[in-house]
Each structure stands twice: as C-alpha cells, then as structure tokens.
C-alpha positions in Angstrom: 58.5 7.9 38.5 58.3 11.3 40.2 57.8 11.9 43.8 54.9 14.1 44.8 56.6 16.3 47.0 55.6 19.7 49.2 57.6 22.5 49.3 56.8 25.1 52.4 57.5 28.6 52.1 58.6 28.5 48.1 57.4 32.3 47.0 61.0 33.1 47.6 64.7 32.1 48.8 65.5 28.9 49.7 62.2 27.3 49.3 61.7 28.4 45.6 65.1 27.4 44.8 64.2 24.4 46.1 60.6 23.7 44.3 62.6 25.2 41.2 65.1 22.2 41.6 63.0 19.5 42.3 60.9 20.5 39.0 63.8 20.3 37.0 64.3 16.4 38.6 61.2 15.7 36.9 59.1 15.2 40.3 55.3 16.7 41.1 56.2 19.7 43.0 53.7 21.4 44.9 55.0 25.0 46.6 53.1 27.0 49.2 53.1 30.7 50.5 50.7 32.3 52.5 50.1 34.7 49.9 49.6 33.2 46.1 50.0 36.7 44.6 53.9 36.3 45.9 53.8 32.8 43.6 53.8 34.1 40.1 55.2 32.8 36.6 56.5 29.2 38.3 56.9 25.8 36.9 55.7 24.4 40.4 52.3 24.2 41.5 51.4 26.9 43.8 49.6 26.1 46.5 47.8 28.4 49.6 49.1 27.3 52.9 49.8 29.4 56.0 51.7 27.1 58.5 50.5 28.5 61.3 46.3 27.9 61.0 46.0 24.1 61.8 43.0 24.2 59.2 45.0 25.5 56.2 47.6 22.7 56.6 45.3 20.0 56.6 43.1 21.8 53.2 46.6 21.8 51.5 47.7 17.9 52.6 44.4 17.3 51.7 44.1 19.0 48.7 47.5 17.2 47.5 46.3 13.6 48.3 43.0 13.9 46.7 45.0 15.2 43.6 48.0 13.5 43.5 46.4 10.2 45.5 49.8 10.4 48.0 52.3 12.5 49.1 56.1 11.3 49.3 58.1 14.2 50.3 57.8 17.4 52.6 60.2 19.9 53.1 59.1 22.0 55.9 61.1 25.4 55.0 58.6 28.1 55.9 60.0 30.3 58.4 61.3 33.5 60.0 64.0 35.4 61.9 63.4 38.2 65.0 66.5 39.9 66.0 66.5 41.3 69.4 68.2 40.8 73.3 67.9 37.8 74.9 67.8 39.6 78.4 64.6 41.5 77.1 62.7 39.3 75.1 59.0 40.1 75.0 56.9 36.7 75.1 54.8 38.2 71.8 58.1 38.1 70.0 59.2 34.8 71.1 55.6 33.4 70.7 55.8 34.6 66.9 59.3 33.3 66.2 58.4 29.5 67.5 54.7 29.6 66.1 56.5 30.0 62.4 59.7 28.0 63.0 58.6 25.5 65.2 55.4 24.8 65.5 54.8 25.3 61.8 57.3 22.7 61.6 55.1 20.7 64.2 51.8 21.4 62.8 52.6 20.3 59.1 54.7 16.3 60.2 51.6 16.2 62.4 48.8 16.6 59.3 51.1 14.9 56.6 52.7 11.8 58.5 49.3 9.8 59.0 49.5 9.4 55.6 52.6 8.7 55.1 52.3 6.0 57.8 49.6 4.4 56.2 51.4 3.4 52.9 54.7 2.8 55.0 56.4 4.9 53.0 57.6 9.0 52.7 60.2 11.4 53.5 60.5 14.9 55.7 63.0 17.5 54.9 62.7 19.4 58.0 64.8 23.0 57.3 67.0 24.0 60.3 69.8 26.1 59.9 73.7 26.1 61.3 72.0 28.2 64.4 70.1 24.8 65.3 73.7 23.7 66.4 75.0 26.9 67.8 74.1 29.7 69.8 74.4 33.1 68.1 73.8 36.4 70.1 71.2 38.7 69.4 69.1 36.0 67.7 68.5 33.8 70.5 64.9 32.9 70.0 65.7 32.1 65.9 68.1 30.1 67.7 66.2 28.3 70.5 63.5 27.7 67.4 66.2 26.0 65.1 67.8 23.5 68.3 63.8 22.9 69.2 63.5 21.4 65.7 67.1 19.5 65.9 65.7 17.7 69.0 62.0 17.0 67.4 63.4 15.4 64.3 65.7 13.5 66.1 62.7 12.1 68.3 61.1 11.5 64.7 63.8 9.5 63.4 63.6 7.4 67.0 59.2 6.7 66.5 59.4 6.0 63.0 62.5 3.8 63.3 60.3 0.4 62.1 58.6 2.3 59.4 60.1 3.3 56.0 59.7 7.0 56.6 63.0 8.5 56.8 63.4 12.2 58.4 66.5 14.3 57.2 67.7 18.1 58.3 69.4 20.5 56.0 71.3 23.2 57.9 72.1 26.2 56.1 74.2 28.5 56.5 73.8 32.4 55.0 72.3 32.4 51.8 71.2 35.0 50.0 67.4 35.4 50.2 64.6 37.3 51.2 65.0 36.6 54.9 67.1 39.6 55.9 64.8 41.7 55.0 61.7 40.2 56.6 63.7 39.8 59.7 62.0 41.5 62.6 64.3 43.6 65.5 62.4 43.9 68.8 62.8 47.9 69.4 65.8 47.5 72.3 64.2 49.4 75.4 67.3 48.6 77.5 68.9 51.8 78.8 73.1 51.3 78.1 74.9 52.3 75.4 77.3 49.3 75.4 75.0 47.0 75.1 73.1 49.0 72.7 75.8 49.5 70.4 76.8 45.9 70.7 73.3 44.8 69.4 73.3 47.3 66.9 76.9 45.6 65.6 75.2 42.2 65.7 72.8 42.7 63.5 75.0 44.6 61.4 77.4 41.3 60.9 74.4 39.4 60.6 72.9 41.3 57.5 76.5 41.5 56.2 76.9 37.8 56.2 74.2 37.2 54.4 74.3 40.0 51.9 77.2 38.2 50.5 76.0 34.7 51.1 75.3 31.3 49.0 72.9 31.2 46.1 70.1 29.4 47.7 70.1 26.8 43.7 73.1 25.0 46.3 70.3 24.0 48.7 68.1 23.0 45.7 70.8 20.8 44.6 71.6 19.5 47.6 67.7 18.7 48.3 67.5 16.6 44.8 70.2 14.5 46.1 68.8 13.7 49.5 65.4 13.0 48.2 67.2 10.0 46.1 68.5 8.7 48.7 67.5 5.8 49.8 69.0 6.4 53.7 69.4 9.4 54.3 71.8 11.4 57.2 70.3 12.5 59.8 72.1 16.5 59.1 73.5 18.0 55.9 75.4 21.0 56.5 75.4 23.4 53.5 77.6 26.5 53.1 80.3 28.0 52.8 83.3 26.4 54.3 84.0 28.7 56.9 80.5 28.4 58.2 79.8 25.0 58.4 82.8 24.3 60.2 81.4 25.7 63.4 79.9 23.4 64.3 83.4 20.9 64.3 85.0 23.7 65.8 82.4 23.8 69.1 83.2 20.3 69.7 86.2 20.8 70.1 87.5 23.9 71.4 87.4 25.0 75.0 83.9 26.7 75.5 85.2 29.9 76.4 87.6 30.0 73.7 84.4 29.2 71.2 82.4 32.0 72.6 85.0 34.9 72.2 85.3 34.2 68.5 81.8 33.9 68.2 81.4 37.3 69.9 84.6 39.1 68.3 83.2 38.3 64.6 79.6 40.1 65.6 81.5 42.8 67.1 81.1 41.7 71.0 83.8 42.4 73.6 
C-alpha cells in the first residue's frame, strides 16, 4: 500500500523532483507551495501551505488527515538562501533566513507529529544541506539555519526513540534548481574593497557551482529509497563526489588547513 506522504516546497527543484518520484513509487503524494499558480500540470496533489503562518500548516496537516485519514511521511524541503557578510548581518535578514529554514522546519514536525504519535507510526525527511555540516563564507546564516536543523533532528531522533517514528536528513549538495535565483544578497554597506571584492567572488563560486550541479531526480531517488526503509540513517549525503566528501575531509584535516581550501575555492585569500 502507498504511504500518504507531504512534500514541502514541491512547485520547483528539489521538492518537485521529489513529489515527482514518490508518485511514480505508487504512494499518495501531496505537494505544497505558497503559491498554487506555481503548481501546475502535476501528477501530485497540490496543496496551499506557507510554512511560515502557524495556521496554514495546521489547515494543510489537517486537510491531509481528514482526506487521507493519516499521514506517514513528511519531507520538510521548503526553504531559502540569503547571501551576505557575516560581520554585517542585519537581524531582518537573519530573522527571514531561520523563519523559512528553520522554523518552517519547526512549525511543520510540531503540527504533523501528534499525529503520527498517536498511531505510533510515521516518518520525517527533514532537508538539510552539506552546509548543515560545514561552514561556508558569505552564507553564514543559510548555514547557521542548516546546523540548527542537524541538531533539532538529532534531538528528535533522541524523544521519539520508544516510538516507531523514525527521523532521517538528506544533505545535498549543489543541485540544479530554482534556488540560485531566489537567493537573496544583503546590499554589502561595508566600506573596503578587499572585502568587497571577496564577497562579490563568493557568490560568484557559489552560483557557479550550482549552475553546473546535480539534477535534483537524484534526490528523488534517493528519497524513494529512504522512505522504504524500515531503519533509516540518521544523514544521507547526496552529490557529487567531490562535495560530499567535505565533510570526511573536516574531520580529518587540521582546521586551518580545512579552512584555506575552503576559502581558496570561493576565491578568499
């Protein structure tokens, strides 16, 4: 039988490769966007949901349960990037970036997990991103976001030990999606040249990267597989080879060592 599953943020990327996949594996998919118009000719069921209003969560859950009669899965993937210095981050910014990522992420285990926890039973797919496990300059609060949700789903996985809920992360590397282009750059009021022009680099490498990224149908497969399993890990790395090794390679090289080739590759020096 097929799981009834959630899919956050699935008008584009990531999240409607995802809902795309899932379909295919013969489950209930439902696929939210803040915007339905962005949802259009799908084999999902679209659904209106803006993570950050506590009231348009619970409608969807709701919505879902009184349709479906449970929900199994949800993949929280709804999110968002701001590119900008840590040195002179503006609180609206940083507020934005960890209402989205973070307490989006928050706000929808919150509304969903009752339920799961009454039928003993369910599965969260919490969407990080290789930047959960590393620092990378010029996107520190995308980054502080993605390590706040490593450490809430590990605390998850600790509660619900005694339950049958199992809580997984997928961290992706650069794939190609919408997400560059949605990315917003806090206007850099900082008066040096250096610094200026290293920022400017940064997000240059950044956009690069992920201009000539994965196709997003690897996370889709890789989500199929993880909601069969019956235990799943607690992180699934998925990218390209020389990405997901970075997180190996922090372990084990000399700090400062680590953070000059992190630099040199975004044009830092």
């Amino acid at each position: 039988m097929g799981k009834v599953i959630l899919v956050t943020g699935a008008s584009s990327g990531i999240g409607l490769a995802c809902a795309n996949a899932l379909v295919a594996k013969g489950h209930i998919v439902y696929g939210s966007s803040r915007n339905l118009n962005k949802i259009k000719a799908v084999s999902f069921k679209p659904i209106e949901l803006d993570v950050t209003d506590e009231d348009s969560a619970k409608s969807a859950i709701n919505h879902i349960i009184n349709t479906e009669g449970r929900i199994d899965v949800l993949v929280n993937n709804a999110g968002n990037g701001v590119a900008g210095p840590a040195y002179a981050m503006p609180n609206e910014y940083a507020k934005k970036q960890f209402e989205v990522n973070f307490f989006g992420v928050v706000r929808m285990c919150s509304t969903t997990l009752p339920h799961m926890i009454d039928k003993n039973e369910g599965l969260i797919v919490n969407i990080s991103s290789l930047a959960g496990l590393f620092g990378l300059p010029y996107q520190s609060m995308y980054c502080a976001s993605k390590f706040a949700i490593e450490g809430y789903s590990q605390s998850l996985r600790m509660e619900l030990n005694s339950t049958k809920i199992k809580i997984a992360l997928v961290n992706p590397g650069d794939f190609r999606s919408d997400f560059t282009q949605n990315r917003e750059k806090v206007p850099f009021t900082i008066k040096n040249e250096k610094l200026a022009s290293e920022f400017n680099a940064a997000v240059a490498g950044m956009e690069k990267d992920e201009s000539i990224g994965s196709d997003p149908a690897i996370i889709g497969k890789k989500l199929c597989q993880i909601v069969e399993t019956a235990n799943p890990s607690q992180n699934y790395l998925v990218g390209k080879f020389d990405q997901t090794m970075v997180p190996g390679l922090k372990k084990i090289l000399p700090k400062s060592i680590f953070i000059k080739l992190m630099n040199d590759h975004y044009g830092i020096k």
